[in-house]
C-alpha positions as CSV (number, residue, x, y, z in Angstrom):
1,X,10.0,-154.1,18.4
2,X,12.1,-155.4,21.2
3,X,15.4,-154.2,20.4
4,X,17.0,-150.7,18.6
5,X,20.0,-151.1,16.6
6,X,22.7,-148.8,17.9
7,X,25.9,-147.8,15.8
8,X,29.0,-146.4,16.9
9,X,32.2,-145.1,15.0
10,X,35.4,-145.3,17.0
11,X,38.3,-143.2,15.5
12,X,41.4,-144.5,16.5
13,X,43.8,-142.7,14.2
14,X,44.9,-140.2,16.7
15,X,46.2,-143.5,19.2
16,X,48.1,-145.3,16.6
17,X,51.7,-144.5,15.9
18,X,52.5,-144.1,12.5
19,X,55.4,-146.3,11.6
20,X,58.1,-144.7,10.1
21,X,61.5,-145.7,8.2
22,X,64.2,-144.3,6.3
23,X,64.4,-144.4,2.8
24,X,66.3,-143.1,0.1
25,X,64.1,-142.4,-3.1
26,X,63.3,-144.4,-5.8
27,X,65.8,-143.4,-8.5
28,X,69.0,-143.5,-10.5
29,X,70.1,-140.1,-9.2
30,X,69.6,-140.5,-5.6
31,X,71.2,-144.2,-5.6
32,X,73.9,-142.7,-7.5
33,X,74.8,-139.7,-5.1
34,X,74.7,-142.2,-2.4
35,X,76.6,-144.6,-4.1
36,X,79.1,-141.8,-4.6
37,X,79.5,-140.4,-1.3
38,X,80.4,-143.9,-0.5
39,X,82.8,-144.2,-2.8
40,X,84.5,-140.8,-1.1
41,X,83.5,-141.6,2.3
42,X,85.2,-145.2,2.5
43,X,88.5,-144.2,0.7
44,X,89.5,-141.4,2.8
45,X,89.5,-144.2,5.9
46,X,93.1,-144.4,7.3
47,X,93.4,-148.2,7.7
48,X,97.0,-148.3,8.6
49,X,98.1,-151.5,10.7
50,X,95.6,-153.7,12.7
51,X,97.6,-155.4,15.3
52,X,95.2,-155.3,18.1
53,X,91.1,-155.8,18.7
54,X,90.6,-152.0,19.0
55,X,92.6,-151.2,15.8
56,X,89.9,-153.5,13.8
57,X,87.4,-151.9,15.8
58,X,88.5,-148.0,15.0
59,X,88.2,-149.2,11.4
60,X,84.9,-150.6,11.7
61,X,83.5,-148.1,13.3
62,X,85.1,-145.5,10.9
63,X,83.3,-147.6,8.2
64,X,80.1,-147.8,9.7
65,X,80.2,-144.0,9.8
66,X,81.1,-143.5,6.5
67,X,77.7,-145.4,5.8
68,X,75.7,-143.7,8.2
69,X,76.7,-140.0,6.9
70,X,75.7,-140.8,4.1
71,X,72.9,-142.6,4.6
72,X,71.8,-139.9,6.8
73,X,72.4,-136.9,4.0
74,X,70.7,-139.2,1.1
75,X,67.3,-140.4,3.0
76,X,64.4,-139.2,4.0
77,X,61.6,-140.3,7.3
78,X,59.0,-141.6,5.3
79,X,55.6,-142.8,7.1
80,X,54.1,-146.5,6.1
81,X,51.0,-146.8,5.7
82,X,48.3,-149.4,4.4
83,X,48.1,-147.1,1.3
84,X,51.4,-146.3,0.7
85,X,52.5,-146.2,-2.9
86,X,55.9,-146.7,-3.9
87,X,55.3,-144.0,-6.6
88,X,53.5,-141.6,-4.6
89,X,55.3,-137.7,-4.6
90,X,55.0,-134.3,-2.7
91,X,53.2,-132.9,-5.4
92,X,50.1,-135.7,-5.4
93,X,50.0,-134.9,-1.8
94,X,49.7,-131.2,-2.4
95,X,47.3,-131.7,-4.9
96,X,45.0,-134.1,-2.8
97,X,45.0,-131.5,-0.1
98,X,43.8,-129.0,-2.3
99,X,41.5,-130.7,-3.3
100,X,40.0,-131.3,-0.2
101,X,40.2,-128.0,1.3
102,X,38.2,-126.7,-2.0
103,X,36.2,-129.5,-3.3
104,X,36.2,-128.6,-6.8
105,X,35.9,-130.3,-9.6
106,X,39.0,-128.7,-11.6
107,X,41.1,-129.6,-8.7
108,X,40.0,-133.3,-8.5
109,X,41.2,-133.6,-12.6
110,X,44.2,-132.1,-12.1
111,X,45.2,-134.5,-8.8
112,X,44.2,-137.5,-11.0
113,X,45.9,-135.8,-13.9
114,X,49.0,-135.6,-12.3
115,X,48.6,-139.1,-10.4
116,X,48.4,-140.4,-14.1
117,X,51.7,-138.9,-15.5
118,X,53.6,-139.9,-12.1
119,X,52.3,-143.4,-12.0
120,X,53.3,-143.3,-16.0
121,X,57.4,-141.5,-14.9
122,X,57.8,-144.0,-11.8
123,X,57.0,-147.5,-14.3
124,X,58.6,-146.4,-16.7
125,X,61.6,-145.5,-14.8
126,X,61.1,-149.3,-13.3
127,X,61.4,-150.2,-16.5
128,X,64.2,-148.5,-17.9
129,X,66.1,-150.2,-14.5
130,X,65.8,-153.8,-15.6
131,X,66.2,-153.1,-19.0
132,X,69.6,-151.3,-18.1
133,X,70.6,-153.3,-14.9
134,X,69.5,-156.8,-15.8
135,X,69.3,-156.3,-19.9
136,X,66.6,-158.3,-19.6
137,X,63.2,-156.7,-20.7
138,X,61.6,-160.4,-20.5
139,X,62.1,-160.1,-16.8
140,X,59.1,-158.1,-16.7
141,X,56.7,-160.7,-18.7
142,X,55.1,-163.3,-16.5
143,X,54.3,-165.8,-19.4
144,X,57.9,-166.1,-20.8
145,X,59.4,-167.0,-17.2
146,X,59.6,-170.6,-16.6
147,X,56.3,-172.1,-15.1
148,X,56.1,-174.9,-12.4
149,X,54.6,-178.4,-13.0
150,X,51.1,-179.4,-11.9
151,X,51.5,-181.5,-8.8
152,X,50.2,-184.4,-10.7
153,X,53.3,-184.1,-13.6
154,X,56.2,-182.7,-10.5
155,X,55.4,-186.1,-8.5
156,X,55.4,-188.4,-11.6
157,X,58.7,-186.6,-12.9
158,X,60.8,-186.7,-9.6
């Protein structure tokens, strides 16, 4: 033999920044206790008469805070990541832990237990928004939405 193969593993988690955003969770009650600080927050703003620049501009930024309060008091840092999951929880993550630290086999069916009925809460909860917001249950049915021409059929029809 003229040559050895030689393998190396690089870890470069520790180098790479997570990247991180603000996000309020995924669900009527949190939208709506946003939604209804806003609806205090922007009333209480004392408009009054906007004769110069820097009277619109006390407004705005008065309204920009109003947002940003509670923005700020509704969301939370999350961390993206190729395996993010919208319907992902602190109790899958406590679970997964767990079961890493112990390695048991109990442990394992309980996190994929519990991933089952969140997975199950979080569509369903999906669902229960378009049905209510758009009344529209067919929304969520790809063959009752309208379908595009072959190319052959679009080019001979326009």
């Amino acid at each position: 033999m003229d040559h050895i193969l030689l393998t190396t593993s690089v870890i470069l988690d520790f180098m790479i920044e997570g990247v991180t955003r603000r996000s309020i969770s995924r669900g009527l009650e949190a939208k709506k206790a946003f939604i209804d600080d806003l609806r205090t927050g922007v009333p209480a703003i004392t408009v009054g008469t906007l004769n110069t620049p820097a009277d619109i501009d006390q407004v705005a930024q008065a309204l920009a805070n109003a947002f940003f309060t509670a923005w700020e008091k509704h969301s939370k840092e999350v961390y993206i990541t190729k395996h993010s999951q919208p319907w992902w929880d602190d109790e899958c993550t406590e679970l997964l832990s767990q079961y890493k630290t112990k390695k048991l086999d109990e442990s394992w069916l309980a996190f994929r237990r519990t991933i089952k009925a969140t997975k199950s809460k979080f569509f369903d909860s999906q669902i229960q928004d378009i049905t209510f917001l758009n009344k529209s249950l067919w929304d969520l049915i790809e063959w009752v939405k309208q379908r595009k021409l072959p190319a052959c059929k679009a080019i001979q029809h326009n």
